[in-house]
N, C-alpha and C positions, 0 to 999 in steps of 0.2 A: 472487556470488563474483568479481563484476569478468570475465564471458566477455562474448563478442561473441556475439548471439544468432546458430544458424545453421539452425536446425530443430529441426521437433517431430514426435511419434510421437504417434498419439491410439488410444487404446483406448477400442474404444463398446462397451455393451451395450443393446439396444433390444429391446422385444416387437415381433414378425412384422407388425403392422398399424400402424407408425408410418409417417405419411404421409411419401410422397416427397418433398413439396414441404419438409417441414420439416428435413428429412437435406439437403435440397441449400441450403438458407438455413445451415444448421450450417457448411455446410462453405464458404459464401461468407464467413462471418464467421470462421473462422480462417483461411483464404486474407487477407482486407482484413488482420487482425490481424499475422500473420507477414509483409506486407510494407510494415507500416509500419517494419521493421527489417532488411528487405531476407533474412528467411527463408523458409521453405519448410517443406509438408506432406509429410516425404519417407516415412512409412510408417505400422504399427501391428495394429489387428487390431479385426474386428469379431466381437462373440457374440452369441447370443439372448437376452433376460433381459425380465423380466416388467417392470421397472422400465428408464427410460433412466438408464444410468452411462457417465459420461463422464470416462475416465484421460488426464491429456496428461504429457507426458515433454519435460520443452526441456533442447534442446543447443547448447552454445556453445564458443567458440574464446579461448582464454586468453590467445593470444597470445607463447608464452613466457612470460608470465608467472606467481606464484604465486598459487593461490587464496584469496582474501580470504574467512579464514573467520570463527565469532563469537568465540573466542578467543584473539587477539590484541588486544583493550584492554588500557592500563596508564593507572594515575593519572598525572595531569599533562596527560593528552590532552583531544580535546575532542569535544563530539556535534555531529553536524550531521546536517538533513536535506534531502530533495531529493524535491519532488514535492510533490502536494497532501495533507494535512491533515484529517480533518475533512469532507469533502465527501461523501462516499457515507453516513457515516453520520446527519448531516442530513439525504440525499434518502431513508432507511430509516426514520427516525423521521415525517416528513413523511407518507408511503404509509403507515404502521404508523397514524400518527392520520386517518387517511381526508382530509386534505385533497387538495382539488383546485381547479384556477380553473374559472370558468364557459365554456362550452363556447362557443366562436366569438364571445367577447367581446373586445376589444383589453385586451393586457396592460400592465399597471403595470411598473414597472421595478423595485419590490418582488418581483411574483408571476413577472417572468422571471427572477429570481434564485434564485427558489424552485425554479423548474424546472429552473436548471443543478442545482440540490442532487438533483435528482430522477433529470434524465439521468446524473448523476456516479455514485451509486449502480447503475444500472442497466447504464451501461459507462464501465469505470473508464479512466483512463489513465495508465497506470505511466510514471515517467521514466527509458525503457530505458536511453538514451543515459548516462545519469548512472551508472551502473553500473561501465561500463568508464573514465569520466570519474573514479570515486575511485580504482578500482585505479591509475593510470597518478598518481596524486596522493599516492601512498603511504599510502592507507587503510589500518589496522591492524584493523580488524575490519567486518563489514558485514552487514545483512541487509532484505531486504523488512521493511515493516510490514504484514503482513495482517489480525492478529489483534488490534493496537490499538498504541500506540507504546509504554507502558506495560509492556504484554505480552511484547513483543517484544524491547524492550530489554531486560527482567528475563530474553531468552537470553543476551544479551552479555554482561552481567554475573555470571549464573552460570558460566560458559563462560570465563568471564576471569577470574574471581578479584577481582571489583572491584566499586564502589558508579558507579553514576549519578546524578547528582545535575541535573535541572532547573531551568532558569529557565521559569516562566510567560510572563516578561512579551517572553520572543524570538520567540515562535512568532504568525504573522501569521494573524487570523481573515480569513476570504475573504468577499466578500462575498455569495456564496449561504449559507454558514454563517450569517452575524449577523442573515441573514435569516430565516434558519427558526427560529434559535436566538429573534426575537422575536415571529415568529407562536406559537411552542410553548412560548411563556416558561420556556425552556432554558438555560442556562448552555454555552456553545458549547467552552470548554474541554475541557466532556468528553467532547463531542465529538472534539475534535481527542487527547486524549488515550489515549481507550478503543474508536475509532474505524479501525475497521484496513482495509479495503475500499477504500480509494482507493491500495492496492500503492504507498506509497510507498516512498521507502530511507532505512535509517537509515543511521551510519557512525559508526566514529570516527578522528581524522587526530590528528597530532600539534601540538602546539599552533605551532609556527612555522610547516606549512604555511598558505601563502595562498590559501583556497579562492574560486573563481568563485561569481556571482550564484548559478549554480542550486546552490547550498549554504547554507544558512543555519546558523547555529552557533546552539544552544538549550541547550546543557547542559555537562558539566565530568564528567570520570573522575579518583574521586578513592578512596583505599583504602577499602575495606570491603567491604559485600554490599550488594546488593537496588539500587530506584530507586526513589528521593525526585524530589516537586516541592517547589522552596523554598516551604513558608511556605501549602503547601495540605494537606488531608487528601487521599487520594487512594482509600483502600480498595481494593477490588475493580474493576479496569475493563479491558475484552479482552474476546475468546474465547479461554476455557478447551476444550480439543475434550474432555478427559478429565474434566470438573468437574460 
């Protein structure tokens, strides 16, 4: 919604014999995390549970300004995105087919690309900074991609009143995707299309703003419903949580 990250609340629930050592690696890796944005672990609450659940709650500073929600697109405007693509869900297909390099072998510059696809999955890296970077740009609607871009955007456009319309040929395959995308003889698009795990941001801005590098424009808000890719079939592609 365009805040300044400033802190988070974590609610656990753990069974009584979960090891110390792994509760206190939990919690160095939201410490590392909240201070790559200069936040903090400032509370929450711990319960018993038979299973580990893990609730986090993030809070941010708007800044005076207004919250950049999903209904605010209008035709004429344009999509753009910010952040990677495509990458966690190559290093999930990659792990899902069991490949691996051989162990204490020297890598290919092939099989290290495969392993950013692997580490990307594994820990994602959302582009916080770009957040507060569209609100201050006069972004008109915004949201994470979690659940696939596809997905996602099909919020913004219900939520607005409006069609999304793609270009294929805007959005840049990375070179850990093209690479998994040919070890799994995959078509990497849909990857980056139904692929939601790598937390990137979608947005839409108006068509005169002149957005910076870390924006790339992929698509056009034009009247209707739903989201088209020009000139592909697209089906079904995302998490559905309720499907």
């Amino acid at each position: 919604m365009g805040a300044v990250p400033t802190s988070i609340v974590v609610g656990l629930g753990m069974p009584p014999d979960l090891p110390v050592e792994w509760l206190d690696a939990l919690a160095d890796g939201f410490r590392e995390e909240c201070a790559v944005v200069g936040a903090s672990v400032v509370g929450g609450d711990i319960a018993r549970s038979e299973l580990v659940v893990i609730g986090v709650t993030a809070l941010g500073d708007l800044g005076g300004r207004r919250p950049v929600t999903r209904s605010g697109a209008r035709p004429g405007q344009v999509v753009a995105v910010a952040g990677r693509l495509g990458y966690a869900a190559a290093g999930l297909a990659l792990l899902e087919s069991g490949w691996a390099a051989s162990e204490g072998m020297p890598l290919s510059r092939p099989q290290e690309a495969l392993w950013e696809a692997v580490a990307a999955h594994r820990r994602p890296c959302p582009p916080y900074a770009a957040g507060p970077e569209a609100a201050e740009l006069g972004a008109a609607a915004m949201l994470d991609v979690s659940d696939g871009l596809l997905q996602d955007l099909g919020h913004i456009a219900a939520a607005s009143g409006v069609r999304v319309e793609l270009d294929p040929a805007a959005f840049v395959v990375g070179e850990p995707v093209a690479a998994a995308a040919k070890e799994l003889g995959a078509d990497p698009l849909d990857w980056i299309l139904g692929g939601g795990e790598d937390h990137a941001l979608a947005a839409v801005f108006p068509a005169e703003v002149a957005l910076p590098l870390s924006w790339r424009i992929v698509g056009d808000v034009v009247a209707g419903q739903g989201v088209v890719v020009r000139g592909r079939e697209t089906g079904h592609a995302g998490w559905d949580h309720f499907a």
